[in-house]
MIDOSE-1310 file (N, C-alpha, C; in nm, 2 decimals, decimal comma, always signed):
residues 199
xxxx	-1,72/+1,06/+2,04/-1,62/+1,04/+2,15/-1,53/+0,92/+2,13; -1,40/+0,94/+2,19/-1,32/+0,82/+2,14/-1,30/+0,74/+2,26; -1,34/+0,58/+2,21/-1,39/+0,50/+2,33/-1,26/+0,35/+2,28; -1,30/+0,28/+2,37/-1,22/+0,14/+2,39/-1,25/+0,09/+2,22
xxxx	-1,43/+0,06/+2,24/-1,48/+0,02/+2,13/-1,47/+0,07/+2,02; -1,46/+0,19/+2,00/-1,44/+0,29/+1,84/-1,29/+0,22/+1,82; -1,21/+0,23/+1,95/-1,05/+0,23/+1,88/-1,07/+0,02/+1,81; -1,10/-0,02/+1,89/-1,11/-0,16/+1,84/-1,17/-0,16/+1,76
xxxx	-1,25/-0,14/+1,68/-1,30/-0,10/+1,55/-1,29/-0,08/+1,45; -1,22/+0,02/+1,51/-1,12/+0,08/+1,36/-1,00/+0,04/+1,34; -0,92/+0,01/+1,44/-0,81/-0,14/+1,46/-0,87/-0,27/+1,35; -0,93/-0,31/+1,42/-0,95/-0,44/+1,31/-0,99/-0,39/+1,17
xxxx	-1,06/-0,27/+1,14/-1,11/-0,24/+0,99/-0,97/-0,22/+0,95; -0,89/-0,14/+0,96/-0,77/-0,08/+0,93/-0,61/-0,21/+0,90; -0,65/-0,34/+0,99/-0,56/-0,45/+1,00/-0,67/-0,49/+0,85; -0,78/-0,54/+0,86/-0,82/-0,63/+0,73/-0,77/-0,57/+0,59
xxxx	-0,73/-0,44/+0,63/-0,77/-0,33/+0,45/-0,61/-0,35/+0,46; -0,55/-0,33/+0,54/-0,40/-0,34/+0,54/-0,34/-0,49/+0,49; -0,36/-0,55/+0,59/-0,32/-0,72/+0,54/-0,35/-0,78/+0,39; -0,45/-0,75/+0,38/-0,52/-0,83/+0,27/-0,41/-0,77/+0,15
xxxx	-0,46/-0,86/+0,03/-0,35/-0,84/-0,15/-0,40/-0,68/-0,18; -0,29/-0,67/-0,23/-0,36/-0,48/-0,28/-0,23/-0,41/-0,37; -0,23/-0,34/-0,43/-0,13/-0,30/-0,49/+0,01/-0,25/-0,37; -0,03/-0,19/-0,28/+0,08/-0,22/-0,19/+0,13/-0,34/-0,14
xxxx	+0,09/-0,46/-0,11/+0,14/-0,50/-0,07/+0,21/-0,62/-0,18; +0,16/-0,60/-0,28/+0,21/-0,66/-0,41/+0,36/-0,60/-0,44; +0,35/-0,54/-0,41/+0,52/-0,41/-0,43/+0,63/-0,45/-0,32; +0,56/-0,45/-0,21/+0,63/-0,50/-0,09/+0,70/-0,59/-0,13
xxxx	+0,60/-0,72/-0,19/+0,61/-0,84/-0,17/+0,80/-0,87/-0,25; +0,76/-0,79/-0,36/+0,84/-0,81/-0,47/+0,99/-0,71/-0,41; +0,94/-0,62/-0,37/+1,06/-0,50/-0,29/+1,13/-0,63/-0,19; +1,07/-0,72/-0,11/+1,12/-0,74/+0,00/+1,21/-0,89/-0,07
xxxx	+1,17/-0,94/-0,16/+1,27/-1,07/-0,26/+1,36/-1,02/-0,32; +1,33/-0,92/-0,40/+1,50/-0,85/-0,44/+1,54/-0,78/-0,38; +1,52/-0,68/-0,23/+1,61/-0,61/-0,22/+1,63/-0,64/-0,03; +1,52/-0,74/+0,02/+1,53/-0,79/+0,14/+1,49/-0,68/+0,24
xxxx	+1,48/-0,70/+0,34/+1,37/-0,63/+0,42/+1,45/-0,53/+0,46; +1,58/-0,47/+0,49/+1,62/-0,35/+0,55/+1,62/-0,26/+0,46; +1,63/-0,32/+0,28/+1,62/-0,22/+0,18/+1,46/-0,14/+0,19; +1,40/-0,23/+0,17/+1,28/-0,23/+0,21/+1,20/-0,12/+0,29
xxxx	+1,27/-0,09/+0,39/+1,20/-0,01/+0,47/+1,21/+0,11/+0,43; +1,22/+0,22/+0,35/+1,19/+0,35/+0,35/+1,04/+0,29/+0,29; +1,07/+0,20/+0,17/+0,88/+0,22/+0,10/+0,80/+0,17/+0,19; +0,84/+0,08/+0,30/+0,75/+0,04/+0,43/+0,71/+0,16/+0,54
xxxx	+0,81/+0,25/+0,52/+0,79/+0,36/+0,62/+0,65/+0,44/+0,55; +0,75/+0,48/+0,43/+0,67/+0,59/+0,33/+0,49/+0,57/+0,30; +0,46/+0,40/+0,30/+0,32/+0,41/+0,27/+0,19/+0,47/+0,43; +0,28/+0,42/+0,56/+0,16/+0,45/+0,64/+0,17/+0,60/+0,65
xxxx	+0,25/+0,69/+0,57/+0,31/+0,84/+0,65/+0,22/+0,89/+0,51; +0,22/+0,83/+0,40/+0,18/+0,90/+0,31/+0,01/+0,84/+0,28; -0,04/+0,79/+0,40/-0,15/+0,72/+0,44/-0,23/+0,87/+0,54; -0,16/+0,87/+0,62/-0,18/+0,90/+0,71/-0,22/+1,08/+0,64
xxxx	-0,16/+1,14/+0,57/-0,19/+1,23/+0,49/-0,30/+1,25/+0,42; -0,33/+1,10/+0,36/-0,45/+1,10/+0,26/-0,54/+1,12/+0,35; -0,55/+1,05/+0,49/-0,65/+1,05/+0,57/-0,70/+1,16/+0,58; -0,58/+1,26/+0,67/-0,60/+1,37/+0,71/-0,68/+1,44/+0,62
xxxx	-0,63/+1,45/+0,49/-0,73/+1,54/+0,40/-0,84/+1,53/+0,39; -0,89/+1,37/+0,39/-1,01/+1,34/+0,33/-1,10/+1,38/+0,46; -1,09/+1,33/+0,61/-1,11/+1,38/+0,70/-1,17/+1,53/+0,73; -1,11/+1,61/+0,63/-1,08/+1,75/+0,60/-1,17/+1,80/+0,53
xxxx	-1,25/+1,72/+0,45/-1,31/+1,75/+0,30/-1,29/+1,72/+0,16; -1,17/+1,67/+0,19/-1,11/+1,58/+0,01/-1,20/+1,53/-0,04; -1,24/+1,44/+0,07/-1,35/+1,31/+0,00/-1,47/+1,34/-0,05; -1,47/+1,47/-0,04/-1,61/+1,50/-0,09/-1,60/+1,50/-0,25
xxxx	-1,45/+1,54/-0,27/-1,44/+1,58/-0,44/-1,47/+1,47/-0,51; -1,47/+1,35/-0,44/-1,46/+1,22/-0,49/-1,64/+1,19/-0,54; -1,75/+1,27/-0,43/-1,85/+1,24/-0,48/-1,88/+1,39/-0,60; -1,83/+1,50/-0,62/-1,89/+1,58/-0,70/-1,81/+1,53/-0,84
xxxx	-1,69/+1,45/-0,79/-1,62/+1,46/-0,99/-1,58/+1,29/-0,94; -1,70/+1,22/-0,98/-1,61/+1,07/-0,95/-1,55/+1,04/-1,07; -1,54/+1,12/-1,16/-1,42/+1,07/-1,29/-1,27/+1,06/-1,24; -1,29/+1,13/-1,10/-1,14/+1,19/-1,06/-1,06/+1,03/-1,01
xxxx	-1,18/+0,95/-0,97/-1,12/+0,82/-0,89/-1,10/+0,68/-1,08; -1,19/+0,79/-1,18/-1,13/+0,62/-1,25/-1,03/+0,71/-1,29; -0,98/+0,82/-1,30/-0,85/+0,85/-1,33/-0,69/+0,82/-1,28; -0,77/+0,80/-1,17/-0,63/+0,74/-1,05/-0,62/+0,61/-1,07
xxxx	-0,78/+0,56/-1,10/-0,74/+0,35/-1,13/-0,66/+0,37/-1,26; -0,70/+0,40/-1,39/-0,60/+0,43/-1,44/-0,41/+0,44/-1,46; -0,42/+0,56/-1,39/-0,26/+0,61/-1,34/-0,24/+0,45/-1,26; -0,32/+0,39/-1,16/-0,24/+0,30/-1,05/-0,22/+0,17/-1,16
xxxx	-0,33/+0,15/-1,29/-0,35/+0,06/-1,36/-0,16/+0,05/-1,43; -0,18/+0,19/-1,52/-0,06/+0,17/-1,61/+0,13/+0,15/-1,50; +0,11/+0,25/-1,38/+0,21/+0,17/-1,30/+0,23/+0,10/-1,28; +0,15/-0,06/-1,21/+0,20/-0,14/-1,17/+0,21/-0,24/-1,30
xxxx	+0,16/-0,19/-1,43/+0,17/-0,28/-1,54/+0,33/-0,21/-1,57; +0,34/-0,13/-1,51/+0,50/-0,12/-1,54/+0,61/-0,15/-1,46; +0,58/-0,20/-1,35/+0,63/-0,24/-1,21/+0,65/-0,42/-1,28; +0,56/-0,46/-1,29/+0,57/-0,63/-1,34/+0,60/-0,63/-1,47
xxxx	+0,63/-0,50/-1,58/+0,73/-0,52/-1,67/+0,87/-0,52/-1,60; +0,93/-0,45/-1,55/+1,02/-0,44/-1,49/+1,11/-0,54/-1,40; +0,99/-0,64/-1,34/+1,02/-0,75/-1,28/+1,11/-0,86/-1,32; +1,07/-0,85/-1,43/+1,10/-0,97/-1,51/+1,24/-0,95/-1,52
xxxx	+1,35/-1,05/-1,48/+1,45/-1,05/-1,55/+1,56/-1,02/-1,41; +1,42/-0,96/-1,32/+1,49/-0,85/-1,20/+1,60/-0,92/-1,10; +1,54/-1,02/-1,04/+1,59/-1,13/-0,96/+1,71/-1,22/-1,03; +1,72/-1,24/-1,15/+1,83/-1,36/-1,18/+1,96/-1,25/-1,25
xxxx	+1,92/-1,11/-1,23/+2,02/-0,99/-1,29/+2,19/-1,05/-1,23; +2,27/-1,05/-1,28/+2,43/-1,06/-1,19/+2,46/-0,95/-1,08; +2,46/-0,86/-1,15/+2,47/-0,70/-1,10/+2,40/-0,70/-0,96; +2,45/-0,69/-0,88/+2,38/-0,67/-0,73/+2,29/-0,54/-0,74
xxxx	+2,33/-0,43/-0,84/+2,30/-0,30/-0,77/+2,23/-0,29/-0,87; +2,19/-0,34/-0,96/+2,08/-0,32/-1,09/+1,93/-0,29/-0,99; +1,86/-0,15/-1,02/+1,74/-0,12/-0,97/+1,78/-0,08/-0,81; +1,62/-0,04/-0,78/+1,64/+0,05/-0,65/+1,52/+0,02/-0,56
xxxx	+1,48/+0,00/-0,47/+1,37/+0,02/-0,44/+1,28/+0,11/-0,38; +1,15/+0,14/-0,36/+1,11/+0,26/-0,41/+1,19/+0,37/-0,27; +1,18/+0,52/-0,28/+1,17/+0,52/-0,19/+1,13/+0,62/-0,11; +1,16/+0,64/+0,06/+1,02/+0,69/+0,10/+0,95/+0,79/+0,06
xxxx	+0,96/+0,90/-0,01/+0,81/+0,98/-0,05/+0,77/+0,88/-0,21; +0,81/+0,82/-0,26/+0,78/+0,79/-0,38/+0,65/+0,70/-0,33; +0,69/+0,57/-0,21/+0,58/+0,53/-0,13/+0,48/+0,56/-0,08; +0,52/+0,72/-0,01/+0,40/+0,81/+0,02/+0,33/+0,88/-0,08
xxxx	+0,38/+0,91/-0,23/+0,32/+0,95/-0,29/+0,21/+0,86/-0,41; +0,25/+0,74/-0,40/+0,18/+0,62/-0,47/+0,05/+0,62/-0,44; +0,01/+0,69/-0,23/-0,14/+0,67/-0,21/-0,21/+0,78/-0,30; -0,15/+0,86/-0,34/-0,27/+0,96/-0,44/-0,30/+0,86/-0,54
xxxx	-0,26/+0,74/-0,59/-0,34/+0,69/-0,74/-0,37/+0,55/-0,67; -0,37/+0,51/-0,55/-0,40/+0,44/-0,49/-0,56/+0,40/-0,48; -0,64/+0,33/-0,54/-0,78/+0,33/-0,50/-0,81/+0,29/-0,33; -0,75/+0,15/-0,36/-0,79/+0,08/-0,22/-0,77/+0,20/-0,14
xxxx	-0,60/+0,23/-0,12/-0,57/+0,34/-0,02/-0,71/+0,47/+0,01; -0,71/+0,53/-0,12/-0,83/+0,62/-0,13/-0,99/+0,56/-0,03; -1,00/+0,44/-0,10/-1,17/+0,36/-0,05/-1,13/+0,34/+0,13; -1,03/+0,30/+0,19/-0,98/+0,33/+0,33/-1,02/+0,44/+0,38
xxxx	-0,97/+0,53/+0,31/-0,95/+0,69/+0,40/-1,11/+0,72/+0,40; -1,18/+0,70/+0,25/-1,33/+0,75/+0,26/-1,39/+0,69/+0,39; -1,39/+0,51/+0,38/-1,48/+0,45/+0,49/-1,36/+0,52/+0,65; -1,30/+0,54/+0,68/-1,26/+0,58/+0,79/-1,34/+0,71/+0,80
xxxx	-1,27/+0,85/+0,73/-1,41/+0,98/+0,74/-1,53/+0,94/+0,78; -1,61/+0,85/+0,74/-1,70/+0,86/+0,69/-1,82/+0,79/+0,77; -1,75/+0,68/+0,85/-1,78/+0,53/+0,94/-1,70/+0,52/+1,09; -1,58/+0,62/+1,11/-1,50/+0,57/+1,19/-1,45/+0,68/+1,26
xxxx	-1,49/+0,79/+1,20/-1,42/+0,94/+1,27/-1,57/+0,96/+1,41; -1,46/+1,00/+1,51/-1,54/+1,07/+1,66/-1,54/+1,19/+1,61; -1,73/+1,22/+1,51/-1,79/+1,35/+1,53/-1,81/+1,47/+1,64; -1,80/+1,39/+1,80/-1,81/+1,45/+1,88/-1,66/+1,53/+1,94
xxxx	-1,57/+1,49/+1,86/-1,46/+1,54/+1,91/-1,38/+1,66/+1,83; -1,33/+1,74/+1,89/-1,20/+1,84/+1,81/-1,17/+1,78/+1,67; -1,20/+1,82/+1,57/-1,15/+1,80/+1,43/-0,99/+1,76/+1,43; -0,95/+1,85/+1,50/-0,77/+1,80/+1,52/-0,75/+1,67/+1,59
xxxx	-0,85/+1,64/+1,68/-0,79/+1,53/+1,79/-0,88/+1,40/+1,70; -0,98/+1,42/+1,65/-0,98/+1,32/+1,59/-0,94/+1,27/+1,46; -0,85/+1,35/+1,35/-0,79/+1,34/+1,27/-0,66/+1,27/+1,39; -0,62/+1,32/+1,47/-0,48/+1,22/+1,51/-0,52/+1,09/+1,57
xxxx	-0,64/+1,11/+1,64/-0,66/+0,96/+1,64/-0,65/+0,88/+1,48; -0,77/+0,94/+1,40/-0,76/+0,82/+1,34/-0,62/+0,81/+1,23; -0,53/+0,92/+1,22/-0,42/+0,90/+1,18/-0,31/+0,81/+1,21; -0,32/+0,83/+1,37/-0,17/+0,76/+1,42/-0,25/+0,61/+1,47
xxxx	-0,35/+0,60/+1,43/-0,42/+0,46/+1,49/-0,38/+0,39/+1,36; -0,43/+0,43/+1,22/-0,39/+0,38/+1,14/-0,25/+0,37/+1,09; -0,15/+0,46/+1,12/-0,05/+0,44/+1,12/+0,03/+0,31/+1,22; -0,05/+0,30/+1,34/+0,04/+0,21/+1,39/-0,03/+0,06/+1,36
xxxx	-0,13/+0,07/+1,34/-0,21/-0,10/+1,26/-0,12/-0,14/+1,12; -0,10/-0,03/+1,01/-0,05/-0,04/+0,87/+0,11/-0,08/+0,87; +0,19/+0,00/+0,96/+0,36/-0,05/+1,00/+0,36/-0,19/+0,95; +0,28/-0,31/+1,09/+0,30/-0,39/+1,14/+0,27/-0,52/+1,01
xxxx	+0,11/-0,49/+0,99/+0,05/-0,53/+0,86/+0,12/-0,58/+0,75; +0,16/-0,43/+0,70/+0,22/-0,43/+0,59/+0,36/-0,46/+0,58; +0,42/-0,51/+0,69/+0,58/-0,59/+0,74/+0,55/-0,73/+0,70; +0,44/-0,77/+0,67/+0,46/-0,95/+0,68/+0,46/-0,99/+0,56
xxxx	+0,40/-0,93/+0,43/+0,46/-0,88/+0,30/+0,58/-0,85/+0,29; +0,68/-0,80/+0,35/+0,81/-0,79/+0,34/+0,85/-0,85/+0,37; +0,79/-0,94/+0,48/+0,88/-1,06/+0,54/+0,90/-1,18/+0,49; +0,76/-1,18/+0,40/+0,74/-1,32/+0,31/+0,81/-1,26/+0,20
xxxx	+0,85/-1,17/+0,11/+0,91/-1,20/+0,02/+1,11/-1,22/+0,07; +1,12/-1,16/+0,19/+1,22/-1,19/+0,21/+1,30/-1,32/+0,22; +1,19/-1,39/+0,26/+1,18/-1,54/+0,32/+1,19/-1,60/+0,20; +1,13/-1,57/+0,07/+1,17/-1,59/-0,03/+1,31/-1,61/-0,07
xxxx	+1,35/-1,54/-0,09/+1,47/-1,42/-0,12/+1,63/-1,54/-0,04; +1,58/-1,52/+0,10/+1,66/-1,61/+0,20/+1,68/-1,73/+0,14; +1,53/-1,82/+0,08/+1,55/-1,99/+0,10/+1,54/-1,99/-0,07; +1,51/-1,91/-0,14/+1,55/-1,96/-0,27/+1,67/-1,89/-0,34
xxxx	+1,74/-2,05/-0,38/+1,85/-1,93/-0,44/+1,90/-2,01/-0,57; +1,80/-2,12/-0,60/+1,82/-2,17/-0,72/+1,80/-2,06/-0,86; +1,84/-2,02/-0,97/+1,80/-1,93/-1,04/+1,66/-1,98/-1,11; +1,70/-2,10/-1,12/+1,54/-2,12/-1,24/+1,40/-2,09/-1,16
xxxx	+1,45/-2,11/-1,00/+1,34/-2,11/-0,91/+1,30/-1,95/-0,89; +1,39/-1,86/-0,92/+1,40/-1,75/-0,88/+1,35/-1,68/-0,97; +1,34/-1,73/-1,12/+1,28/-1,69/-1,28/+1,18/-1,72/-1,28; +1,11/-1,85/-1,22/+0,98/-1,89/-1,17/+0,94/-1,77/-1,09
xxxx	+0,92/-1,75/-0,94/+0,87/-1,68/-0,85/+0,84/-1,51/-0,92; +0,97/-1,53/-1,06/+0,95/-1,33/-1,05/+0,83/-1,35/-1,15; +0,84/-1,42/-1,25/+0,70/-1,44/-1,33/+0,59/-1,46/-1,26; +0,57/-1,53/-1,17/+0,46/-1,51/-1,08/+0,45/-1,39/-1,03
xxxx	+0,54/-1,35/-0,91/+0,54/-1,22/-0,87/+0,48/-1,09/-1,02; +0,55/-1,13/-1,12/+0,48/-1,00/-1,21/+0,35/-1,03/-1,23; +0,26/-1,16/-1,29/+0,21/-1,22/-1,33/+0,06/-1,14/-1,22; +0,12/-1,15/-1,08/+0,05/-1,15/-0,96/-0,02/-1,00/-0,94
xxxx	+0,12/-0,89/-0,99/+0,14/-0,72/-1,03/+0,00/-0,71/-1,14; +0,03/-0,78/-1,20/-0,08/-0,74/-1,39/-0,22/-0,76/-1,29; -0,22/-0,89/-1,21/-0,38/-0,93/-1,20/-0,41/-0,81/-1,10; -0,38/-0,76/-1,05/-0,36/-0,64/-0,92/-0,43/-0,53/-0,96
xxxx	-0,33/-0,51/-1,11/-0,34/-0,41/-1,22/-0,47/-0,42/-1,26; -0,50/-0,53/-1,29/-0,69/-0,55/-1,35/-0,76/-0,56/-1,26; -0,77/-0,57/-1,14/-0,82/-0,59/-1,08/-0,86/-0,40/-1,01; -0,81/-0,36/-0,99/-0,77/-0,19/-0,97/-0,89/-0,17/-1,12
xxx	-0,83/-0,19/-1,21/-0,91/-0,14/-1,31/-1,01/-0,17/-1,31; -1,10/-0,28/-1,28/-1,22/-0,31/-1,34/-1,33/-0,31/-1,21; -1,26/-0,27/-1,10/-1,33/-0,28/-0,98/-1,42/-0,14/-0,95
């Protein structure tokens, strides 16, 4: 049954997994310094819609494939491994470019479609199925609960990563300082990268 307490529950589970460092919000971070936060928003839209999907499936049964072929999930750390090692190659150089229009930021289905090699994303959707879905209710009604619950926790969340790198973006505008931050910012991408992998 879906109560005060289930929704508060899964509210706060859903804010921690969202807020916290993760390959999304490492992208943001970096999306929202070079291309500032109104660019920004399709891959801000695109991750909770293409979230909300994963859910649904796994909700559905997905997740189970995960326990009969778990090679399927180091293949995706993988896939999410060699992307974002290619995201923080890419960085480099990105911010002090002349060219205003050099690069793009992602956009929305590309965002939505990132949660398939997404682990964290993936390890969310399982503990939601699995810890957080109302068994007693309509398979439909509680896939939309916990869909649009998590949709409206992740929006908010995953805006403050955009906000900070915009804030960035706004108050630095020295270049050496800005050659600094993207080395980190990549620097930040790689450990993300290993960290996905070895987890």
């Amino acid at each position: 049954m879906i109560s005060f307490s289930l929704l508060s529950a899964l509210s706060i589970f859903y804010f921690t997994m969202f807020v916290t460092p993760g390959p999304n919000n490492a992208m943001l971070t970096a999306s929202g310094m070079k291309f500032g936060f109104v660019r920004t928003l399709p891959h801000l839209i695109g991750i909770p819609l293409g979230h909300m999907v994963q859910i649904a499936l796994t909700c559905l049964g997905l997740g189970s494939l995960f326990l009969k072929f778990p090679e399927l999930q180091f293949y995706m750390k993988i896939l999410c491994f060699l992307y974002l090692l290619y995201l923080g190659w890419k960085m480099i150089g990105s911010f002090s470019l002349i060219k205003k229009d050099a690069g793009r930021p992602l956009k929305l289905y590309e965002a939505s479609a990132f949660q398939l090699i997404n682990p964290k994303a993936w390890s969310v959707a399982i503990a939601v199925a699995s810890g957080f879905f109302p068994t007693e209710e309509n398979i439909f009604v509680g896939i939309i609960f916990v869909t649009t619950t998590g949709a409206l926790v992740c929006f908010p969340s995953t805006c403050l990563w955009v906000i900070f790198g915009n804030s960035l973006r706004l108050f630095v505008k020295n270049i050496k300082t800005k050659k600094t931050i993207e080395y980190i910012l990549a620097f930040l991408l790689v450990l993300t990268a290993i960290v996905v992998l070895l987890k």
